[in-house]
BABA-186203 format. One record per residue: residue in one letter; x negated, y negated, z negated of N, C-alpha, C, CB in turn. Coordinates in steps of 0.2 Angstrom, whole numbers, padded with zeros to 4 digits, always signed. Glycine has a CB too. Example, Ala and Ser with C-alpha at 12.3 -4.5 7.8 and 13.67 -1.06 7.14 Angstrom:
2
A-0066+0028-0039-0062+0022-0039-0066+0016-0039-0057+0022-0045S-0064+0011-0035-0068+0005-0036-0064+0000-0039-0070+0003-0029
This chain:
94
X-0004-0009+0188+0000-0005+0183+0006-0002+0187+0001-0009+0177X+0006+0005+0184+0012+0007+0188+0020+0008+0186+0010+0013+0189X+0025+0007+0189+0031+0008+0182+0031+0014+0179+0040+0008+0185X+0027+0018+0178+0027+0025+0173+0025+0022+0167+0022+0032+0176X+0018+0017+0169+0014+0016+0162+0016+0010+0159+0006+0016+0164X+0021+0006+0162+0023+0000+0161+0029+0003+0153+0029-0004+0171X+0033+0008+0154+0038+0010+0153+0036+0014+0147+0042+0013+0159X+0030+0018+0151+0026+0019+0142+0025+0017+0137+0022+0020+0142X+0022+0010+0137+0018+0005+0134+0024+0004+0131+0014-0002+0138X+0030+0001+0133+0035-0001+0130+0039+0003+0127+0039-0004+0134X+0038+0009+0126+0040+0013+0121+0038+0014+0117+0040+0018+0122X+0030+0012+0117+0025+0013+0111+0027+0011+0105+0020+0009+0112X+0026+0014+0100+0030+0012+0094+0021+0005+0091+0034+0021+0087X+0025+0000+0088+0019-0007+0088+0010-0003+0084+0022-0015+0081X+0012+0001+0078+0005+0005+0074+0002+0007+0080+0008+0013+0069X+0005+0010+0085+0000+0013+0088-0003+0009+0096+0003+0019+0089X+0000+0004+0098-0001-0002+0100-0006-0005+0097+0005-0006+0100X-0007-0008+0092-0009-0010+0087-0016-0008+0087-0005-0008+0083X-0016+0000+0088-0023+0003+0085-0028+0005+0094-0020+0012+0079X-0021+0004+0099-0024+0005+0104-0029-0004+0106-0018+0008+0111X-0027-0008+0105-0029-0013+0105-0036-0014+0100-0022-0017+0104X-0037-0011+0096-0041-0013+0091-0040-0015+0085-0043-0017+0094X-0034-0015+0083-0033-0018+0076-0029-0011+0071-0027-0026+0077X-0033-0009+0068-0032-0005+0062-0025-0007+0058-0039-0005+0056X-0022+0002+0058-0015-0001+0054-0017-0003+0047-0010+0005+0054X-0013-0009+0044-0013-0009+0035-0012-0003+0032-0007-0014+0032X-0014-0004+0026-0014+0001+0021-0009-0005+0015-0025+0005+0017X-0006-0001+0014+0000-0006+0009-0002-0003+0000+0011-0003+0011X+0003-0004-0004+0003-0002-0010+0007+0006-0010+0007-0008-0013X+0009+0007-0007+0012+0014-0006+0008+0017-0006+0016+0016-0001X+0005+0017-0001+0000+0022+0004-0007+0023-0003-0004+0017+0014X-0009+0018-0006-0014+0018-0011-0010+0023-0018-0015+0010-0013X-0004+0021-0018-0001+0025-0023+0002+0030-0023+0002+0023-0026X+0001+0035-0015+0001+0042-0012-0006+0044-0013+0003+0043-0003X-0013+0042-0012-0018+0042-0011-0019+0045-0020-0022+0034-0008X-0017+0041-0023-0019+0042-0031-0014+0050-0031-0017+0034-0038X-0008+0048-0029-0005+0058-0032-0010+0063-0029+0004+0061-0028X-0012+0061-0021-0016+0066-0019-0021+0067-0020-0017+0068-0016X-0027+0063-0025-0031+0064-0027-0031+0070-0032-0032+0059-0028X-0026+0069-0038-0022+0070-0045-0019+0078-0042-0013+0063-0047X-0016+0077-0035-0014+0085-0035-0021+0089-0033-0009+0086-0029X-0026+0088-0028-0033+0091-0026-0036+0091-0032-0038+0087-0020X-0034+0090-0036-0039+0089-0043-0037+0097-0047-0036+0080-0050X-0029+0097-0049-0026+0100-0050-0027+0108-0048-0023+0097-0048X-0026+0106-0042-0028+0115-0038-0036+0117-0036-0023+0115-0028X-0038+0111-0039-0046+0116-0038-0049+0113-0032-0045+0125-0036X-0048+0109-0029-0053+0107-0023-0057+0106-0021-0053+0105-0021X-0060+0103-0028-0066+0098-0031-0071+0102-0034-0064+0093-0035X-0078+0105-0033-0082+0106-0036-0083+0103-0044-0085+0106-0032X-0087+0107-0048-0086+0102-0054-0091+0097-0054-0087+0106-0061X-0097+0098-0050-0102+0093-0048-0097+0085-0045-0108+0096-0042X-0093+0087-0042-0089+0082-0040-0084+0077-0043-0086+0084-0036X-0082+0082-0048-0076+0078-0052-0080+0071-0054-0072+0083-0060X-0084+0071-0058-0085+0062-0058-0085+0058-0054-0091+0060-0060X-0087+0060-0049-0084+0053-0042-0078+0054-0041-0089+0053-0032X-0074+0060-0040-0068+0059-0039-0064+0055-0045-0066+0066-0037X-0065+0057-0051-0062+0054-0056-0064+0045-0058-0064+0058-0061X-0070+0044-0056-0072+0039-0057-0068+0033-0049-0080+0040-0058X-0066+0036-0044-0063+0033-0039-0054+0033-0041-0065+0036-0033X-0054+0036-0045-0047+0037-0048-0045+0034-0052-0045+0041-0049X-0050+0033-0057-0049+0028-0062-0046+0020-0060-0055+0027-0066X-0053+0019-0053-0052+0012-0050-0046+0011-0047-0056+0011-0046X-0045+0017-0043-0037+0018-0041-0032+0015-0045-0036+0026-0040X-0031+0017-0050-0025+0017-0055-0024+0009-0058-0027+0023-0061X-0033+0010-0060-0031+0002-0065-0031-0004-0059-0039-0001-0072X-0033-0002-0051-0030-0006-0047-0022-0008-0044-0034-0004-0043X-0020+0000-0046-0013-0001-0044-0009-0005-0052-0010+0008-0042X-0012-0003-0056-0008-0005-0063-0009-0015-0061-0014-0002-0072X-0014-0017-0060-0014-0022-0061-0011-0025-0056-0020-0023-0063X-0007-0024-0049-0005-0027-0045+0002-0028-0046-0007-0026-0040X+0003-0019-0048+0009-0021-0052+0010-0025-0056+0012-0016-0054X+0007-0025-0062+0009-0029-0067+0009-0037-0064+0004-0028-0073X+0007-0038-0059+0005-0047-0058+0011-0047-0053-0004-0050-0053X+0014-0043-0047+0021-0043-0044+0025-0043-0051+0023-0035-0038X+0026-0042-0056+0032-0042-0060+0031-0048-0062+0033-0038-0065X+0025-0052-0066+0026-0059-0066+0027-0063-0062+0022-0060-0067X+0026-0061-0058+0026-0065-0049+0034-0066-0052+0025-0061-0039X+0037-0061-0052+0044-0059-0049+0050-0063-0057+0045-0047-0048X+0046-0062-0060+0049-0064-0068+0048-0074-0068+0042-0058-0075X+0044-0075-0067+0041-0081-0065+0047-0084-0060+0034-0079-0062X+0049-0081-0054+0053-0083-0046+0058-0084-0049+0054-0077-0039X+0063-0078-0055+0070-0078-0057+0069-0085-0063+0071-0068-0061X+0063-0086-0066+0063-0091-0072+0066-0099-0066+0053-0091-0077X+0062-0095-0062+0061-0105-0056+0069-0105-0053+0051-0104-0045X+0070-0101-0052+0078-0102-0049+0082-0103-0055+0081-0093-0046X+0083-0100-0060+0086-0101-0064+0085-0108-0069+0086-0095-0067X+0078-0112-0068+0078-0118-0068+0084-0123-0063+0072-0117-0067X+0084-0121-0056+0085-0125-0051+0092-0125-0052+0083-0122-0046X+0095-0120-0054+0101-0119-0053+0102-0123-0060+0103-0112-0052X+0101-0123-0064+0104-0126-0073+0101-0135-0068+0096-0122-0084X+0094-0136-0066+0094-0142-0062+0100-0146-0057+0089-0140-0058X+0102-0141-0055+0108-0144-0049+0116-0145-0051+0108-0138-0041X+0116-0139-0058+0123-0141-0060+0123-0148-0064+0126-0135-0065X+0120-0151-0067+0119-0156-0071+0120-0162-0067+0111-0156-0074
């Protein structure tokens, strides 16, 4: 290996490390919930044939009530964490 390609590698930002190695970048909660606006926009401006719109809409439905439901279970998560601290703490002043 040569110091050019040594110095390259190490610049590499990791995503693309990552994907030269074999391992596919994650898809997060963001990227699913860019996915659904651009669906929502291509819908919008006509992209979609009208034979199409039922698979497009029907993957967008799944889209949505997939994203609804994770949110809603992080806010329990999160509501639930604040309830367990606030236990601990009323625990430790006693």
């Amino acid at each position: 290996m040569t110091e050019e390609t040594m110095n390259t590698e190490a610049e590499m930002p990791e995503a693309e490390a990552g994907a030269e190695a074999g391992i596919p970048e994650s898809i997060n909660l963001s990227d699913l919930g860019t996915l659904l606006q651009i669906v929502d926009l291509s819908t919008q401006r006509g992209a979609f044939r009208g034979a199409e719109l039922t698979q497009v809409g029907a993957v967008f439905d799944k889209l949505n009530t997939f994203l609804a439901y994770v949110q809603s279970q992080q806010a329990e998560q999160e509501a639930e964490g604040q309830t367990d601290e606030a236990t601990e703490e009323a625990a430790s002043e006693e």
